[in-house]
C-alpha positions in Angstrom: 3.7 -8.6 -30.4 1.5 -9.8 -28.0 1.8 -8.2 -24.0 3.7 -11.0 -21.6 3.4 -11.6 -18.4 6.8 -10.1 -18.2 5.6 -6.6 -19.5 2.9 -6.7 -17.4 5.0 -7.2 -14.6 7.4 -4.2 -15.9 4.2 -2.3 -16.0 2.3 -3.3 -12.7 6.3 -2.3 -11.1 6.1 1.5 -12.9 2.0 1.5 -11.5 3.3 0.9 -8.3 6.6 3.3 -8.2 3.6 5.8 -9.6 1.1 5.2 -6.8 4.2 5.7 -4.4 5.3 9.1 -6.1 1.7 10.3 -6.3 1.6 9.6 -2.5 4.8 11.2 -1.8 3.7 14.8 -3.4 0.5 14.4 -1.9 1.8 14.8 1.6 4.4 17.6 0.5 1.3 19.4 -1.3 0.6 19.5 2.9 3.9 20.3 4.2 4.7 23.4 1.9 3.3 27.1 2.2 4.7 28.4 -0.6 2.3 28.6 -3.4 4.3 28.4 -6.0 6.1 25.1 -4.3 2.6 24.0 -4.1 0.9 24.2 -7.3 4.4 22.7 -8.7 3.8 19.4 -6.3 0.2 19.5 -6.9 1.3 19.3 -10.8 3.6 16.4 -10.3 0.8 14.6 -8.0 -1.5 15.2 -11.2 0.6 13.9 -13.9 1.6 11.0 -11.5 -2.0 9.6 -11.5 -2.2 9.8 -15.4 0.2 8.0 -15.6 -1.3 4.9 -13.1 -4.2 5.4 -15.4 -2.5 5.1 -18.6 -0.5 2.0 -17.5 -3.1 0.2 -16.0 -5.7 0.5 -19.1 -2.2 -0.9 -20.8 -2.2 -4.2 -18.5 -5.7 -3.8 -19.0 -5.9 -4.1 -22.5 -3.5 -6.8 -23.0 -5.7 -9.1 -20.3 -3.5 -9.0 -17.1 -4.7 -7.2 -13.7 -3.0 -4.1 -12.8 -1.4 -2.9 -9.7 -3.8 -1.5 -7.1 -1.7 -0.3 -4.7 1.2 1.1 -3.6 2.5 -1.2 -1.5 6.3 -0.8 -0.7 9.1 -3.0 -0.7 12.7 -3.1 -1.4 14.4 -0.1 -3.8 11.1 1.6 -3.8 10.6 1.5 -0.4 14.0 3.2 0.2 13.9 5.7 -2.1 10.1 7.1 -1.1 10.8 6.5 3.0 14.3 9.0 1.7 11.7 11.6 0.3 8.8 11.1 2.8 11.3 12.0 5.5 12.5 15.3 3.8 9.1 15.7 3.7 7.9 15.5 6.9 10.8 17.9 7.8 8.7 21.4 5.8 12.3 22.3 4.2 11.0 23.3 1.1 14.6 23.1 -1.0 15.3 19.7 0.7 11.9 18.5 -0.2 13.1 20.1 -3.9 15.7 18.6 -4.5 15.1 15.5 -3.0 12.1 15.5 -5.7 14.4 16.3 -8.8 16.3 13.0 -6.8 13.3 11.1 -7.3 12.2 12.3 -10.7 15.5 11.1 -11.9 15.5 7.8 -10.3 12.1 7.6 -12.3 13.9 8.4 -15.7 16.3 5.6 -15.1 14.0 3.0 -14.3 11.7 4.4 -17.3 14.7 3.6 -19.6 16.0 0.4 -18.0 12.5 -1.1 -18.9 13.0 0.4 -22.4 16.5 -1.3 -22.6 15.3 -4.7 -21.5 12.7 -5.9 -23.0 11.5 -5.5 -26.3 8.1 -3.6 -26.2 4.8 -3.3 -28.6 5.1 -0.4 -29.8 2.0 1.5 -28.3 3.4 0.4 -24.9 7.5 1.7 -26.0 5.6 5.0 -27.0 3.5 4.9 -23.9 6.7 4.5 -21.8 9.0 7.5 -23.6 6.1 10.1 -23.3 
């Protein structure tokens, strides 16, 4: 099966929601004094960006131009103003849980593209790890 436009666009949507997440930790990576708290957002920022790089070499490969940016708008924008807030506020449980929040939203929207459309498999495989 050959990558549509339409899985491209599923894609270039997680790069985005990626760019957005790896953002987010970034500035609580700033906000947060405890180490521990630290190296875990520092972790999440990490494994954020692999995954931007392993989805755009995906769009990549299949001929399409991936998402650049993390430009914000509707759902997204919401749901990363909601964390950047907590944030900005150096409560380190609020900026917790607020982040399990988040890493759940993630999961959903991870398998609502799984439950859609019908994926190569390199991309479904790409998508569940």
């Amino acid at each position: 099966m050959e990558c549509s436009e339409e899985i491209s666009n599923k894609l270039n949507d997680l790069i985005e929601k990626n760019i957005n997440a790896k953002d987010a930790y970034a500035k609580a990576i700033e906000k947060v004094e405890n180490p521990e708290i630290k190296n875990f957002f520092k972790e999440r920022a990490k494994n954020r960006a692999r995954f931007v790089k392993e989805l755009r070499t995906e769009v990549w490969g299949n001929g399409e131009i991936p998402e650049n940016s993390g430009n914000i708008s509707g759902e997204v924008h919401r749901n990363w103003m909601s964390l950047k807030a907590i944030f900005s506020s150096n409560d380190e449980e609020a900026m917790l849980n607020e982040t399990i929040r988040g890493e759940k939203t993630s999961l959903e929207e991870y398998n609502q593209i799984l439950s859609e459309i019908e994926l190569p498999k390199n991309i479904e495989n790409l998508i569940i790890k």
